[in-house]
C-alpha positions in Angstrom: 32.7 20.6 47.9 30.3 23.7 47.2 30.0 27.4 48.5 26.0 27.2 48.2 25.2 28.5 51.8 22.9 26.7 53.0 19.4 28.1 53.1 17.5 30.0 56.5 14.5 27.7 57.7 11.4 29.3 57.7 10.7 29.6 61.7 15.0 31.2 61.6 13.5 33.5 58.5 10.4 34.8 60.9 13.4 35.4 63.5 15.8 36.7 60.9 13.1 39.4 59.7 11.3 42.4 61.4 7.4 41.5 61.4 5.2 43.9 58.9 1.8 44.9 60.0 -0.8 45.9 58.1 -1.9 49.4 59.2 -5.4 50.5 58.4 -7.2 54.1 58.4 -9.6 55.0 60.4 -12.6 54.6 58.5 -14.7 58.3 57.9 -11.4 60.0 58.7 -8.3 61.5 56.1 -5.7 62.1 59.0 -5.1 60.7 62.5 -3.0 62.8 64.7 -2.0 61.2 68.3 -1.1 63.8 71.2 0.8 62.0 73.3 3.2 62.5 76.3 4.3 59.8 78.0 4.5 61.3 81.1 1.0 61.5 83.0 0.2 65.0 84.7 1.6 67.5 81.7 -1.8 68.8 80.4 -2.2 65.8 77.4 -6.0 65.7 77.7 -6.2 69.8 78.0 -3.7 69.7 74.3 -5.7 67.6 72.6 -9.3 69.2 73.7 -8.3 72.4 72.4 -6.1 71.4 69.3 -9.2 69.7 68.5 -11.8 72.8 68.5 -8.9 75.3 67.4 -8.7 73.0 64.1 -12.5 73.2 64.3 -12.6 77.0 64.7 -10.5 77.0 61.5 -13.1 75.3 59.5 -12.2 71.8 59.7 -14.3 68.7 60.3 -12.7 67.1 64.0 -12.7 63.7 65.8 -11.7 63.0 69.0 -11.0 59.8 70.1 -10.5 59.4 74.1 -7.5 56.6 74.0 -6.8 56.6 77.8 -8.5 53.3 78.6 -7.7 53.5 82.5 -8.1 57.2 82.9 -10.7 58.9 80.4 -10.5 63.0 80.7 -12.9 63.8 77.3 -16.7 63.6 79.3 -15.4 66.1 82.1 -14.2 68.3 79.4 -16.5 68.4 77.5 -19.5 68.1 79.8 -20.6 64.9 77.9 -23.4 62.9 80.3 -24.9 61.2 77.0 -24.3 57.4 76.0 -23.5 56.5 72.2 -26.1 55.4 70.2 -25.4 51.5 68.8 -27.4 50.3 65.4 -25.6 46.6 67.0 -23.1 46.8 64.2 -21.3 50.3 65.0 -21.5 53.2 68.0 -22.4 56.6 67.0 -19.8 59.3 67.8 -21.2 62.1 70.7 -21.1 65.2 69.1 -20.6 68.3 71.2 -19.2 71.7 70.2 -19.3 70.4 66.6 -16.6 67.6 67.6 -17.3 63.9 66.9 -16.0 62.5 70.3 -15.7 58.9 71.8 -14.6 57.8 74.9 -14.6 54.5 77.3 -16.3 57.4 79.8 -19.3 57.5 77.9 -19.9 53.7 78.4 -19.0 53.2 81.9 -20.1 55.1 85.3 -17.5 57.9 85.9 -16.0 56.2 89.1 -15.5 52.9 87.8 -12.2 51.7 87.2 -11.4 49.8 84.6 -9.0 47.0 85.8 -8.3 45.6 82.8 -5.3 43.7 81.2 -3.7 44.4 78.3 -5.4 42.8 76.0 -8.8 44.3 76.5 -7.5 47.6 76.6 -6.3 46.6 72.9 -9.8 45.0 72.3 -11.7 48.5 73.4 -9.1 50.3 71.1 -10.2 48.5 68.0 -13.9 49.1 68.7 -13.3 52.7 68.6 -11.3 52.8 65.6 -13.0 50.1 63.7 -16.4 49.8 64.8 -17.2 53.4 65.5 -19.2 54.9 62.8 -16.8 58.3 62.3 -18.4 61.0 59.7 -16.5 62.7 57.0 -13.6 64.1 59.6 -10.5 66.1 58.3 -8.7 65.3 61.2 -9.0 62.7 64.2 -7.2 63.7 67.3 -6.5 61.1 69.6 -5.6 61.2 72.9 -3.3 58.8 74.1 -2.6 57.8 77.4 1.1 57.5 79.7 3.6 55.3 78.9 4.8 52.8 75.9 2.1 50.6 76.2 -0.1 48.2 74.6 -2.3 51.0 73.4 0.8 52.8 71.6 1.8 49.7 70.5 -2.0 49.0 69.2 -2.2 52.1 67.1 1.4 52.4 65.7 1.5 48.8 64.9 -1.8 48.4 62.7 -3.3 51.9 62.9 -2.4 54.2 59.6 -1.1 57.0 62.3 -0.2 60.3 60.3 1.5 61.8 62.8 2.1 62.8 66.5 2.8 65.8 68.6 4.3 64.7 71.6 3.2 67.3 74.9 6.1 67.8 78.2 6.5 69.8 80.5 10.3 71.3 80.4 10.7 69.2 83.8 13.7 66.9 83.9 11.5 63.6 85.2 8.9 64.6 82.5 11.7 64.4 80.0 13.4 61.3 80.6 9.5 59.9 79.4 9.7 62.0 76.5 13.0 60.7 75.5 11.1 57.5 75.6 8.2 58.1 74.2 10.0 59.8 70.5 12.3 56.7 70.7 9.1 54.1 70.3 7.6 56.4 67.4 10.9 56.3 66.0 11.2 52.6 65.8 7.4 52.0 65.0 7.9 54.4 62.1 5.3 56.9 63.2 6.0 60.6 62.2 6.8 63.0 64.9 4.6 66.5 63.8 6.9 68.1 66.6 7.1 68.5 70.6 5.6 71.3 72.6 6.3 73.0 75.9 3.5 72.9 77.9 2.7 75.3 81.6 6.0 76.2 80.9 5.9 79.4 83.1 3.4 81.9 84.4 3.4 85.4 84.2 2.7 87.0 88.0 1.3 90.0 89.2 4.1 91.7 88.4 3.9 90.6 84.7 7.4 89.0 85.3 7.5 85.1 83.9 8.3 82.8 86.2 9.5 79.1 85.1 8.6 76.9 87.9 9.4 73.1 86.1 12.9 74.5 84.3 13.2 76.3 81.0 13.7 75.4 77.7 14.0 71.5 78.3 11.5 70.6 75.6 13.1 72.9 73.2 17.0 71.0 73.9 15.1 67.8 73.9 13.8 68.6 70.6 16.8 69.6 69.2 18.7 66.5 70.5 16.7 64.6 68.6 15.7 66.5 65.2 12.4 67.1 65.7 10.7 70.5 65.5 9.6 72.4 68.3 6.1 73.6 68.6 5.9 76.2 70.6 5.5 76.9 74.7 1.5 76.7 76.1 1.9 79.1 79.8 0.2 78.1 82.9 -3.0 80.2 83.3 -6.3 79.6 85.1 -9.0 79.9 82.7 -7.6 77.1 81.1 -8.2 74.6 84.4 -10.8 76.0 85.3 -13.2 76.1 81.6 -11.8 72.0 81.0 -13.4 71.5 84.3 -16.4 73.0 83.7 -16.9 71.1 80.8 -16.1 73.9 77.8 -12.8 74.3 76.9 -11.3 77.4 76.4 -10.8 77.3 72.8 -14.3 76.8 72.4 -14.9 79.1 75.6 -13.3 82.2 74.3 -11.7 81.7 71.2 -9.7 85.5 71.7 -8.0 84.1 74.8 -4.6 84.8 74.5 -4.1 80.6 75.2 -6.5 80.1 71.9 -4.3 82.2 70.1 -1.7 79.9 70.4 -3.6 76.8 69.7 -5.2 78.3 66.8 -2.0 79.2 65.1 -0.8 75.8 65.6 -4.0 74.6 64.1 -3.7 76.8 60.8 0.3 75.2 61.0 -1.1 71.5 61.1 -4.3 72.0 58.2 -1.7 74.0 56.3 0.7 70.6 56.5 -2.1 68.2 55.3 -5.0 70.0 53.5 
């Protein structure tokens, strides 16, 4: 008799072991930063507009990559009309406001949906991270769409992701997606830069604040799980209104009391990497 133990098979091995991707950069860019929520309807695509012009504002050079295959926000705000050049090899970034930006929106008529499955949404996410000739960029921002999809999957899974800051509302239904969401960047091993509380109140008339979707919920949920806690964004007007008209308000009036905030969390993330 012999205590050798018998030896795993290789298919019981592939079984037996996690699977390790290869994660690549993004070519023409040191850091990729993904705003995500997980929740649809908490201001995602407004975050990641202005983070990206505040980080601008602050002297660095700024991507933004549009990752929301089904329902692209960056042409509308940014008032981008223009289609991306193509040499046949690579697409040329748009650049508006000094940001290098890309977006399924600039390729497709602004009604059309895209009913796609899965893996052409992945296909169109490779283009723009491997066949989009990016420029010299600090940071790329890139806005990701709802859910724990094939696109976070995509980018966590063979992207070289440097970070994420993951945008709730303190709402109860918003959180439960949160909760989600930090629990897939967990397990993909993607580093969580820290959660923030967005149109979590507004200040009336009476210059009292009033928390319509629940206080502090992002801050406990933060907590609960270790992660830092941003900051709170309020509700306020201009910022609707200067997305939809195609200038964010970063880039609109940088002495807004809204850019203040998203300008000190810029200096907080260039001070983090550069």
């Amino acid at each position: 008799m012999t205590d050798k133990k018998p030896e795993l098979s290789a298919a019981m091995k592939s079984k037996a072991e996690p699977k390790v991707f290869k994660k690549n950069p993004i070519i023409g860019t040191k850091y990729t930063i993904a705003i995500s929520s997980a929740k649809g309807g908490v201001g995602k695509s407004t975050f990641a507009t202005n983070l990206a012009l505040a980080l601008k504002n602050i002297g660095c050079k700024v991507g933004l990559l549009d990752a929301d295959i089904y329902g692209p926000s960056i042409p509308k705000m940014f008032g981008i009309n223009d289609k991306p050049k193509s040499d046949g090899q690579k697409l040329e970034p748009v650049k508006k406001y000094d940001i290098q930006c890309m977006s399924i929106g600039f390729l497709t008529d602004q009604q059309t949906p895209m009913i796609w499955r899965g893996p052409m949404v992945t296909s169109a996410i490779k283009t723009f991270t491997q066949k989009v000739n990016w420029k010299d960029l600090d940071f790329i921002i890139v806005d990701m769409p709802p859910g724990t999809g094939d696109t976070q999957l995509t980018f966590s899974q063979e992207i070289k992701m440097d970070g994420a800051i993951i945008v709730s509302t303190p709402q109860e239904v918003a959180l439960l997606d949160v909760k989600r969401g930090i629990k897939m960047f967990d397990k993909l091993g993607v580093k969580i830069l820290g959660l923030v509380d967005n149109m979590s109140f507004f200040i009336g008339d009476d210059k009292k604040k009033y928390h319509i979707f629940g206080n502090g919920g992002v801050q406990k949920t933060a907590e609960e799980f270790n992660k830092d806690f941003l900051g709170e964004i309020p509700i306020n007007s201009d910022i609707g209104m200067s997305g939809d008209n195609g200038k964010p308000l970063v880039e609109e009036n940088p002495e807004h009391e809204i850019s203040k905030i998203y300008l000190n969390l810029a200096n907080k993330i260039k001070s983090n990497f550069l």
